[in-house]
Every structure is written in C-alpha cells, then in structure tokens.
C-alpha angles and dihedrals in degrees: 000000000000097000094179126039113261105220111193106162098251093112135026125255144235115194094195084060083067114083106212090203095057132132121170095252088297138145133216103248091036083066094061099077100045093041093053090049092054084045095061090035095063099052085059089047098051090048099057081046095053092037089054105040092196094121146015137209143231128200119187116187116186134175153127115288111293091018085127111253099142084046095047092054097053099047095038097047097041098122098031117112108253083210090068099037132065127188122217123198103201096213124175111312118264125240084247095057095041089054080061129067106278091261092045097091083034100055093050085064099057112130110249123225105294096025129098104209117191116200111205095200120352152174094315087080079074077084101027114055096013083053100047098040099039096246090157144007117288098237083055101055089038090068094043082078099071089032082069102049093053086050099051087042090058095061094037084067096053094056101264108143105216119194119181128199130188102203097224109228128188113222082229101050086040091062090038091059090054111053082048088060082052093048101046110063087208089062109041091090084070092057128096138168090227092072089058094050094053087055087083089070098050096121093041090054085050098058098040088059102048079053100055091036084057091047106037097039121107146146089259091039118030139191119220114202095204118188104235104176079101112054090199098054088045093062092045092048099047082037086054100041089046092055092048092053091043100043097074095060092055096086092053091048099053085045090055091041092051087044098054095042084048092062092034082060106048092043085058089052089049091058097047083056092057095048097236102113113105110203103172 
C-alpha cells in the first residue's frame, strides 16, 4: 500500500485535502513488522547503490518546525551505512553564499554517484521562508520555481534519484510538541522563541507549500505529501516511499556488480597464467 501521497504534477493540489493525522487504518503496533522489513530493505538497497556506483540519490525532507525531520532521518536510515549517507542542514545562508546565485551553496552538496544525500531542509526554502517573511521581491522568488525544476532535472539526468518528502503537521500536534520540549529537560535545548513566533505564519507556510508542491512536482522528480501527526506512520510511510523509488534500480545494480567481478575475475586468472601474481 501507497503510505505517503505520490505527487507527480499531472493533477493540481489541494493541502487541506491531506489529513495530517492520517494512517492508513493502522495501528501502532501493526506498523512494527513492516517497518522493520523496509528497514532492512533499505540498507540492502543503499549497498548495492553504493557497490555499484551507477546512480545516487537525493532525499529532500521539508515541514513546518517539529514535523520530524531529524527524526525522520534517524528511524528511517537505521540500517543504512553512514559511510555511504550524508546529511545536510540547510541554516541561514552565509555572506559568502548570498553573494552566489540561490542553488550555488545547494549544487556543491549533490550527492555524487555512489552517495545517498538527505537535505533536511533545502533550497526550496528559497520559496518558503523568503517567500513568508519578504526576503526578496516577489518577482525575484516567482522565478526561483522553474529554477528549481531545471535544477532537480539536472540531476535527474544524471542519474540522481531525488525523492522529495513534505512532513505533513498538523498546527495542533505542532503546539503540542512544543510544550512537550518545555516540559522534558532533555529536550529544551531543542526550543526556541523563535518556533512560536513563526506560529503566526502558519497559513501563510501552508500556502506557500501547496504552491511549490503544485509547481515542483513531476513523474522524474516527485513530491510525497507524508502525514506526519503520527511519528510512527510517518517513518513507515517515507521508509516505504524511499524503497519503492529505489527498488527499480535493483535489478541494474546486481547486473553492473556481476559484470565487474566477472572481469575482476578473469583478469586474476589472467595474472596466475603469467605467472605475475605473488600469493604468498
């Protein structure tokens, strides 16, 4: 079953059509199993990636504060090997990158052949919070869209796989995680004032992202709207929407990595023949 909702651009949006709180009928304790599975399933998935080399990958996580990224990133990824995944925190731009085109600081993160890269945030806060807050004009940020598509189409043809996910909040269950950070002395380091403040935008976060989901969203680059009001469905649903991506490529992988231990082989053999191997 589809966990998360696969936006490819052949028809428009509408975010509030999204229930943040949905689940697809499960349970808790019904998620376990099949969580577990994709887990595993990903770590395979992410080795024959990294054996092979033919492709990478790109995963782009975006939401509202306390939408789980973080969280997101160390349930999801728990069997994947750190040597072949990097995670990038998109912060305020430097003077250094502002002085560069929006995408400059972004492209020098792309995740080379090999390599799964996970953005938590990205450039698409180029049209979020730039857009929200007047950062720029507004014929400035209008144009950042296709600059965007072309970006992530870029990459698309050179055989990054880019999967993009909007963690799904809810404004109740935000304000509920947060007065649960204020409430937990383990988690206060996470609060800031500046969350609370940026409460009073909530609308306005919500329809800049049903814009950029409309306008970003397509069959080589998708969008997944991924209910995030349960942090255990949200995991199973990214876990889920990750494996699928990855799954067709599985197939081309195994054939590159027989084909390269064939002629490693044969080019051993070769060298015992010549006698110019040394095995001792």
């Amino acid at each position: 079953m589809d966990y998360a909702f696969k936006l490819d651009g052949s028809k428009s949006i509408k975010l509030k059509d999204y229930d943040p709180r949905f689940s697809a009928s499960l349970k808790k304790e019904e998620a376990v199993k099949p969580f577990e599975k994709l887990n595993q399933e990903l770590g395979e998935l992410q080795e024959l990636l990294y054996a092979a080399s033919y492709n990478s990958v790109l995963i782009v996580l975006q939401g509202m504060d306390t939408s789980g990224k973080d969280g997101t990133v160390s349930h999801v990824m728990a069997s994947v090997n750190p040597q072949g995944c990097r995670v990038i925190s998109f912060k305020a731009p430097t003077a250094e990158e502002t002085s560069h085109d929006f995408l400059w600081r972004v492209h020098n993160h792309a995740p080379p052949k090999g390599m799964m890269h996970i953005f938590n945030r990205s450039h698409y806060e180029e049209v979020l919070i730039v857009r929200v807050h007047n950062l720029q004009p507004e014929k400035v940020w209008q144009k950042h869209y296709e600059h965007i598509n072309h970006f992530e189409r870029l990459l698309h043809d050179n055989g990054t796989i880019v999967l993009k996910f909007f963690l799904h909040i809810s404004e109740e269950e935000q304000l509920e995680r947060l007065k649960a950070r204020e409430e937990d002395p383990d988690k206060r380091w996470k609060l800031a004032v500046g969350d609370y403040m940026e409460r009073r935008y909530w609308d306005d976060y919500q329809q800049a992202y049903e814009v950029l989901l409309n306008k970003c969203a397509n069959s080589a680059t998708p969008w997944y709207i991924v209910s995030a009001d349960r942090k255990w469905f949200r995991n199973l649903a990214v876990a889920e929407a990750i494996a699928d991506g990855l799954r067709p490529y599985k197939d081309e992988w195994h054939k590159a990595l027989e084909a390269r231990g064939a002629k490693a082989y044969q080019e051993l053999l070769a060298a015992r023949a010549a006698g110019t191997l040394t095995e001792k």
